[in-house]
N, C-alpha and C positions, 0 to 999 in steps of 0.2 A: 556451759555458762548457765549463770541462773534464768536467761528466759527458754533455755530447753526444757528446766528443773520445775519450772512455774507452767510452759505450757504442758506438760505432760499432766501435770496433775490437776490444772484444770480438764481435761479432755478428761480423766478415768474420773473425777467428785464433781466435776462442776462448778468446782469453788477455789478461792487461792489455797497457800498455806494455811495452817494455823496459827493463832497467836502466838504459841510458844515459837514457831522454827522461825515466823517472823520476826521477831523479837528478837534473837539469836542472830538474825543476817544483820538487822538494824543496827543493832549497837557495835556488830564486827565493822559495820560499814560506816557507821560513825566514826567511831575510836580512830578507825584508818584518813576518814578525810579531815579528824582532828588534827592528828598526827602532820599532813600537810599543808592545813591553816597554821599550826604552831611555826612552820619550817617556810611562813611566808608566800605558798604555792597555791590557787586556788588551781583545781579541777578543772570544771566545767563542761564536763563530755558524762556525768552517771546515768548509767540506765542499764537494764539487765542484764546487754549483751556485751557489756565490760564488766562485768561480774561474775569471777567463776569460782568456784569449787576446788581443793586441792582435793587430794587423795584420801586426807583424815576428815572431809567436811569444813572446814573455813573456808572462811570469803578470802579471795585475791582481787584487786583493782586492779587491773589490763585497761592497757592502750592510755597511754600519759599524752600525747602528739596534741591534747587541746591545750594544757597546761599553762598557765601564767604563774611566773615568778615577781618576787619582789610585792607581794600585793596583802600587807599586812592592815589591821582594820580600819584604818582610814584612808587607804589606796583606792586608789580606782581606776576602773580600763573601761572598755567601750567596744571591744571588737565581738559583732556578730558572728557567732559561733558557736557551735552542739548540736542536736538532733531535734528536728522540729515539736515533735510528742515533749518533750524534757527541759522545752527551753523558757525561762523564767521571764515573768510579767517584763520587768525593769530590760532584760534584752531587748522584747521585743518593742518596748514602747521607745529605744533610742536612748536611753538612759544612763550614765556611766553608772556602773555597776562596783558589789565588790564579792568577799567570799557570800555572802549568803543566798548567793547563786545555787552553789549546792548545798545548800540545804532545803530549797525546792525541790533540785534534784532527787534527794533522798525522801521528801514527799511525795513524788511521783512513784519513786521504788516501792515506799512501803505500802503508798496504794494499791499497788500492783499486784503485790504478795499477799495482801489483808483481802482485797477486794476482789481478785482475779480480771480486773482489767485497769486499764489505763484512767485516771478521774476525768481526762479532757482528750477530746477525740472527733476528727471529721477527716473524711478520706481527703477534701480540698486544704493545702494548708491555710488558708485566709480563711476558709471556716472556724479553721482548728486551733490556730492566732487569737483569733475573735472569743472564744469560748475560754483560751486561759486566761484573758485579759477581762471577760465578765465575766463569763459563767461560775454560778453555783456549785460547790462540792457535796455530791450526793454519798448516803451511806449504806451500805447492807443492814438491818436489821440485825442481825446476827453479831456486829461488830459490839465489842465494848464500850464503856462509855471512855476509858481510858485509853482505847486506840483512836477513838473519833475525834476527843480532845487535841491528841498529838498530831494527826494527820491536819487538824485544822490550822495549829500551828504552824507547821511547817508549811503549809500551804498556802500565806498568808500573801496577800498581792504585793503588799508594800512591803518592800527588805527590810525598812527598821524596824518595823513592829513584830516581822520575820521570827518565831523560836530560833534561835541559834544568832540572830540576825544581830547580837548585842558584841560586846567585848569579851566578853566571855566566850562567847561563841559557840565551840560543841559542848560546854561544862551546861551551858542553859538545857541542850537536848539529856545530858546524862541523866538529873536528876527530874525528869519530867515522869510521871506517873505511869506509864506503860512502861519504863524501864525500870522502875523500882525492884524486880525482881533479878536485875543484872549484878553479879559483884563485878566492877569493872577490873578490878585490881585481878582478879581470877583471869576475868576474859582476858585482858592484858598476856596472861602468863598461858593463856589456851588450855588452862585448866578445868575450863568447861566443858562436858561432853557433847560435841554436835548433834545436832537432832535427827541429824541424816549423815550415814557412811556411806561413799561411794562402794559398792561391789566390783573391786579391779582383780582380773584373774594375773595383768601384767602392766609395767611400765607404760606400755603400747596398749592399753587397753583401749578402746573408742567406742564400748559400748556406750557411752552418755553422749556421741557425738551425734546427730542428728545426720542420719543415711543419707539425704539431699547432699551432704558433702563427702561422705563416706564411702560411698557408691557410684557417683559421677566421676565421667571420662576425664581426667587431668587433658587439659589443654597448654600449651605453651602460647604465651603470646610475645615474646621477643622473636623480633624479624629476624631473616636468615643471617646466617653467618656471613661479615663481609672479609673482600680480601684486604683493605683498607681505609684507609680514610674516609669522610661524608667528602664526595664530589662536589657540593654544595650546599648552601644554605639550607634551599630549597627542599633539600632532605629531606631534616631535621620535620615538615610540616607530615610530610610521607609514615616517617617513625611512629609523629604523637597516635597516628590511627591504631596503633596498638592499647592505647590507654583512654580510650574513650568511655569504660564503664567506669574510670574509678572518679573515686570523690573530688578529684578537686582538677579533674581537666573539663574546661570550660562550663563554669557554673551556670551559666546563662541557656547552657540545655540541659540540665538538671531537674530532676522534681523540686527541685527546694524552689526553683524559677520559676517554673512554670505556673503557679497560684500566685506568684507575689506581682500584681501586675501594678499595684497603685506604688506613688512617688519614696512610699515611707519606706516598702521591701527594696524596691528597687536603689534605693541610697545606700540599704545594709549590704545589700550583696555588692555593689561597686567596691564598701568598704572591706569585705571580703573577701577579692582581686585584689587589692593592693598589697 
C-alpha cells in the first residue's frame, strides 16, 4: 500500500515524495473518487493504507465497506465513520455531511505524500479532534506555491467553500494549478508513465509487503471444530472472544473510545452501534 511506499522513503530522505510522483497519485486518486461521486457513492474511509499500488505503478482504492450510496450533491448522511487521523471537520462537529468528505480525505493524503506527515496529529484522539477542527495548516518550505494553494483548498473546514466541495465537484480539483501538468484524458487511458515500477520477480512477489506480516506466525482464531449445534445461547458470548481485536466488536473498548469521553463522542459512537 502506499503508506509502506511513503514510509519507506521518508525513513532513507527524510522527506515525502516529490511533486512529480505526488502529483501522479493525486489525480489517479482523484479521477477514481470522481469516477464514484459521478456513480452517486461517496467513500469515506481514504488514507494511505487503502491505497495501493498495481504491478505497473497505479493507484487501486481497496476496502469499499465505508461506502454510501445514493448520495448525489445535495444528499446528505450523518453516520460517524472513517479513521480518526482522516476524518473531516463537518463529521466530527455532528453535521450532516455529503461527498466533499473526501476530498478532505484526499487533502490529508496529499499532505502526507508532499509533506511526509500527517497536517493534524495528537496521540489522544480529543487532542487530535480539537486540532482538525482549529488548528492551523503548516507548510515545508520546500513546497510550491501551487502545491500549498491546493492543499489549502482541499483543506478547507467548511464543505462549501471545500475545492471540490461545489457541483462540479472533482472537475473543480482537475483544473486547479498543481494539476495543470496532468493530461487527464491520458491518465484516463494509463497512458502515462508511472513514476515508480514495482520490482516483481513473481505474481507472489511480497517484497513491498511489510515483514511484520510477512514473517509472523499465522495464528487461527476460529474456535475448535464442533460436533454440532450451539448447545446455547449462551455460546454464541463464548465464540465473540475470538474477535475481540477487530474493528467493530464492542466499540466502547476501542481506541476510538477511549479519548471520546465528553457528550458530543459519546452520541457518535452510540450512533455507530446502531
Amino acid at each position: 500500500d502506499l503508506y509502506y511506499h511513503l514510509n519507506r522513503e521518508v525513513k532513507q530522505k527524510k522527506v515525502g515524495f516529490d511533486e512529480n510522483r505526488s502529483r501522479f497519485y493525486g489525480a489517479e486518486i482523484v479521477m477514481a473518487l470522481g469516477y464514484l461521486h459521478d456513480n452517486n457513492i461517496v467513500y469515506r474511509d481514504l488514507k494511505l493504507e487503502n491505497l495501493l499500488l498495481d504491478k505497473d505503478g497505479h493507484i487501486k482504492i481497496a476496502d469499499f465497506g465505508l461506502c454510501k450510496e445514493d448520495i448525489s450533491f445535495q444528499d446528505r448522511t450523518r453516520t460517524f465513520c472513517g479513521t480518526p487521523e482522516y476524518l473531516a471537520p463537518e463529521v466530527l462537529e455532528d453535521n450532516d455531511y455529503g461527498r466533499s468528505v473526501d476530498w478532505w480525505g484526499v487533502g490529508v493524503v496529499l499532505y502526507e505524500m508532499l509533506c511526509g506527515r500527517l497536517p493534524f496529529y495528537a496521540e489522544k484522539h480529543e487532542q487530535l479532534f480539537e486540532l482538525i477542527l482549529r488548528g492551523q495548516l503548516r507548510y515545508p518550505s520546500k513546497l510550491s506555491a501551487a502545491a500549498k494553494e491546493l492543499l489549502a483548498g482541499l483543506l478547507v473546514k467548511n464543505p462549501n467553500r471545500r475545492l471540490g466541495g461545489g457541483p462540479e465537484d472533482w472537475r473543480e480539483i482537475q483544473v486547479a494549478e498543481f494539476f495543470k501538468p496532468i493530461d487527464w484524458d491520458k491518465l484516463y487511458r494509463k497512458e502515462i508513465e508511472p513514476p515508480f515500477k514495482p520490482q516483481l520477480r513473481s505474481e507472489t512477489d511480497t517484497t513491498y509487503f511489510d515483514s511484520e506480516f510477512t514473517q509472523g506466525k499465522v495464528v487461527l482464531t476460529p474456535p475448535p471444530a464442533r460436533d454440532g449445534p450451539l448447545g446455547a445461547i449462551e455460546e454464541l458470548d463464548d465464540i465473540q472472544g475470538n474477535f475481540t481485536q477487530f474493528s467493530f466488536h464492542n466499540i466502547r473498548e476501542s481506541s476510538l473510545a477511549e479519548n471520546t469521553e465528553n457528550d458530543h463522542f459519546a452520541d457518535a459512537l452510540e450512533r455507530m452501534e446502531e
